[in-house]
N, C-alpha and C positions, 0 to 999 in steps of 0.2 A: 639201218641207222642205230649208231649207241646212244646216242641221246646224251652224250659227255662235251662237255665245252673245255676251254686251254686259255681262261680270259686271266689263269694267274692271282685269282683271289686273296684273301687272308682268309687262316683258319677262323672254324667255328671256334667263340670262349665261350659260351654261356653251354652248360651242360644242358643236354634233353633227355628226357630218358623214352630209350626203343624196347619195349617187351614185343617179343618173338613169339608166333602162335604154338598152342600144345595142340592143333588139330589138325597140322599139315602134317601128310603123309610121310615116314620115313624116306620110302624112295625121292621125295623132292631132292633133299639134298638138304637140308637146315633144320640145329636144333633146336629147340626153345629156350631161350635164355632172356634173361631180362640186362639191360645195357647202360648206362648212363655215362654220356660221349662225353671224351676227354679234348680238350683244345687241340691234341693232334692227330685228333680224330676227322678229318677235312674229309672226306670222299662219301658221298651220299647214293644208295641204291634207291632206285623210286619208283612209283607208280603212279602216272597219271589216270585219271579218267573222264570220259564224257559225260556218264551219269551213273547211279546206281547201278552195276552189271552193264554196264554200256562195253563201250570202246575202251581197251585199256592199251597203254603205252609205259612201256618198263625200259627205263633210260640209268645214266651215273653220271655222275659230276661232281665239280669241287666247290659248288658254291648253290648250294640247294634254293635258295630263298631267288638267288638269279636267274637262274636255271626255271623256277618253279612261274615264275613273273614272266616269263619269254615265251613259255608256254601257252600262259593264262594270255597273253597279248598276241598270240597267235605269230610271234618271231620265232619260237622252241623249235621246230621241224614242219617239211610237208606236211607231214601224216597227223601229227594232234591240231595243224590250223585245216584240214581237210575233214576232218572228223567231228572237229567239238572238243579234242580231249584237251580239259582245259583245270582238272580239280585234281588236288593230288591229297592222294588218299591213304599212301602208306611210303613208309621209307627206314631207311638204317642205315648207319653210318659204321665207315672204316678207316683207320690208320694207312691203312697198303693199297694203294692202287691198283695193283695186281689182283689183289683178292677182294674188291667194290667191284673189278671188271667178269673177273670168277663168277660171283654173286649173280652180277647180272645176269651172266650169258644162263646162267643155269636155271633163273627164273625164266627167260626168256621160252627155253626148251620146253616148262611146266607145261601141263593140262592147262586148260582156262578153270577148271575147277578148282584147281591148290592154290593158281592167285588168287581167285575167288576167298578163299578159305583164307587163305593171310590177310586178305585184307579184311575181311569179316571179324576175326579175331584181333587184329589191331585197332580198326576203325568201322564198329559195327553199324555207326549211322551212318557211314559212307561223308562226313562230313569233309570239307576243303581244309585241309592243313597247311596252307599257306600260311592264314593270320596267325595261327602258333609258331611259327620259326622264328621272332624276332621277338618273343619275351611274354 
């Protein structure tokens, strides 16, 4: 499962800003950079989870806050309404679909330790980023 939907959304306009961890390992595959999305910046890599270090589910899509609610309501996939994985804890956005779907696969590949570590260094309470996507 990619965990990408095709419901055809509008872009994100409200800027967010995604800073990139300096503590994942070179070999993951990603720099550290700090980000602040542009309105056609539409394509979201993410991370759900079930709880702290729980269950994690690394998905993409065009419309995060959708996507993030279908999860959290247990319509997102088998595997996060079989699980719990219901909080999403980290994420970054792209312009190219191509390379949101890149992104993914190559998290997907990671150790459980470097998601671990990204999302540590993004979201180190491990808090639900849902209520921050819409302002």
């Amino acid at each position: 499962m990619t965990g990408s939907d095709e419901d055809g959304a509008t872009p994100y306009v409200e800027a967010q800003r995604v800073r990139l961890p300096h503590v994942i390992p070179a070999e993951a595959g990603i720099q550290p950079t700090e980000h602040v999305m542009q309105a056609d910046e539409r394509y979201a890599v993410y991370i759900m989870a079930s709880r702290r270090n729980g269950t994690l589910y690394v998905g993409v899509t065009n419309n995060l806050a959708v996507r993030a609610h279908q999860h959290r309501t247990g319509e997102g996939s088998e595997f996060t309404r079989k699980y719990g994985v219901t909080r999403l804890v980290w994420y970054e956005f792209h312009s190219d679909i191509n390379e949101a779907i890149t992104s993914e696969k190559r998290i997907k590949k990671w150790e459980r330790r470097w998601k671990l570590e990204l999302i540590e260094s993004f979201n180190p309470e491990w808090t639900d980023l849902y209520d921050t996507l819409n302002g």
